[in-house]
C-alpha positions, 0 to 999 in steps of 0.5 A, spaced: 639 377 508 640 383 503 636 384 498 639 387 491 636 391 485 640 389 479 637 393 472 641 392 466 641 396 459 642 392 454 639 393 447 634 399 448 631 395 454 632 396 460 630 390 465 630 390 471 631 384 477 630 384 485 635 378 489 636 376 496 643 374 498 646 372 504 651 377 507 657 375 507 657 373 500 660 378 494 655 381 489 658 378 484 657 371 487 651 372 490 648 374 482 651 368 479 648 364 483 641 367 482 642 367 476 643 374 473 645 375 465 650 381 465 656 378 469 660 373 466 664 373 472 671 369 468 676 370 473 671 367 478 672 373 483 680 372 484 680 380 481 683 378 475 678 380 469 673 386 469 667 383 466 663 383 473 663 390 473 657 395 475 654 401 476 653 402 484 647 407 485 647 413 489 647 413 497 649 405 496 655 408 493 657 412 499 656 406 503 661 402 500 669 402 503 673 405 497 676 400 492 683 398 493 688 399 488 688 392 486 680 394 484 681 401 482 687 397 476 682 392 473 677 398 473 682 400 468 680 394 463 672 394 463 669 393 457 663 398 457 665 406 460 668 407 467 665 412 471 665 415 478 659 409 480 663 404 476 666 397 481 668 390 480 662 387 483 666 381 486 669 386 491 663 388 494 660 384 500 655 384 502 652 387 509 646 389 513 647 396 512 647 395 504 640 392 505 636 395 498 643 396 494 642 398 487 647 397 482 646 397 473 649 393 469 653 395 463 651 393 455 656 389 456 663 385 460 666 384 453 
C-alpha cells in the first residue's frame, strides 16, 4: 500500500485528503477510485486529455522517473499553469518508495 497526501485549492479554500492505494496502481486511478474531486481523469488514463494533472511536491518530485515525451506534450494543454512540479497523474505508478507522496491539485482540469 501507498499511502498519498492530495491537497487541493480551490476557491480560497484549501482541502486537504489522505488515500491508500495499492502499488502498481497509477495516482490517477487509484484517486478516482477513492473518490477524489479534482481529476476528472476524461481520456481514462490512455495519455490523451490533461485534466489529471498535479503538482507533485518536494522530495517525492525527485523520486519519480522523468516524464517521457508523450507526458511532457499533453503537459503543454493543462488548463491551470504548468510548472516544474507539474505531472500527469495518470503516468505516475505508484511504489513502495512513494509511500508518503504528496501532490496539489490545480483549481481546475477545464
Amino acid at each position: 500500500m501507498t499511502r498519498i497526501r492530495i491537497t487541493l485549492h480551490s476557491h480560497g479554500r484549501v482541502d486537504g485528503r489522505t488515500i491508500d492505494a495499492d502499488t502498481g496502481a497509477s495516482l490517477m486511478r487509484a484517486a478516482v477510485a477513492a473518490g477524489v474531486d479534482g481529476i476528472a481523469a476524461d481520456c481514462g488514463g490512455t495519455l490523451s486529455c490533461a485534466t489529471c494533472h498535479v503538482h507533485v511536491r518536494e522530495p517525492w518530485r525527485s523520486r519519480l522517473p522523468a516524464p517521457a515525451d508523450d507526458e511532457l506534450s499533453m503537459l503543454e494543454f493543462t488548463a491551470s499553469a504548468r510548472d516544474p512540479s507539474s505531472r500527469l497523474s495518470c503516468q505516475i505508478v505508484l511504489a513502495d518508495t512513494l509511500d508518503g507522496l504528496e501532490v496539489d491539485l490545480p483549481p481546475t482540469q477545464y
